[in-house]
C-alpha positions, 0 to 999 in steps of 0.5 A, spaced: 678 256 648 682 256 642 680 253 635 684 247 633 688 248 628 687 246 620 691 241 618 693 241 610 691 237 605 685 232 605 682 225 610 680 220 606 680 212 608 684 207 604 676 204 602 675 210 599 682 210 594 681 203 592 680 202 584 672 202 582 670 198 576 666 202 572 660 200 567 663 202 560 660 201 553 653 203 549 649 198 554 642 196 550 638 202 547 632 198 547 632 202 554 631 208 550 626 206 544 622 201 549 619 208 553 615 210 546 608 207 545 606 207 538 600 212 539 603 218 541 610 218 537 613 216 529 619 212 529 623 211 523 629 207 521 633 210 515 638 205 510 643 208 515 641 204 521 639 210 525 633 211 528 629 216 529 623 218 533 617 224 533 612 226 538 605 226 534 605 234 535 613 234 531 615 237 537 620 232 540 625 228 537 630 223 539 635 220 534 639 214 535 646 214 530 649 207 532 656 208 528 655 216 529 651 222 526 654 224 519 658 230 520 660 229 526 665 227 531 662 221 534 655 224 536 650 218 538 644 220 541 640 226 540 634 229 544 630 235 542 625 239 544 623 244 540 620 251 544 615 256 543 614 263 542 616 265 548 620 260 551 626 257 547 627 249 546 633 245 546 637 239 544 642 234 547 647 230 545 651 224 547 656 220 543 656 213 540 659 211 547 655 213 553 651 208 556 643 207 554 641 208 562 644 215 562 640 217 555 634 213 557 634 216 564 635 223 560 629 221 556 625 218 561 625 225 564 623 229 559 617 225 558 615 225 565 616 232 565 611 233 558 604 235 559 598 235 553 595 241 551 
């Protein structure tokens, strides 16, 4: 029995070709803001217009930078979470452009993911 033979390039179908309409621009930020509750985090809204919120332990921060973080390139959100003495944090960011839903599903995992001590 011979195997058949391997045909080059790729299958595909026309459907699977066909231009997609993509969700593009900032979205609602209220899905990001609206996952904090007043008894566990600080929220804070500069003269800027940016947004800042902190866990009650200061150990989670989430910054919102409408027209950009001053200092860098277009950088919009910001999600930090600091470590601990053995394990290190980390920081995540996203531009003024990405979608709400992205960053709010971000969000929405690290908080599901936290535990009280």
């Amino acid at each position: 029995m011979a195997a058949a033979p391997v045909s080059p390039g790729f299958s595909t179908t026309v459907e699977a070709l066909r231009l997609r309409a993509w969700q593009l621009g900032p979205g609602q930020p209220t899905l990001v803001m609206d996952q904090f509750s007043a008894d566990d985090f600080n929220l804070l809204v500069d003269d800027r217009g940016d947004v800042h919120v902190n866990s009650k332990d200061g150990r989670f921060y989430l910054g919102w930078f409408p027209l950009g973080r001053p200092g860098t390139d277009g950088e919009g959100w910001t999600i930090a979470v600091t470590g601990t003495a053995k394990v290190r944090g980390y920081r995540v960011s996203f531009d003024t452009e990405t979608l709400a839903d992205i960053v709010a599903a971000a969000v929405a995992h690290v908080l599901a993911t936290s535990q009280p001590l």
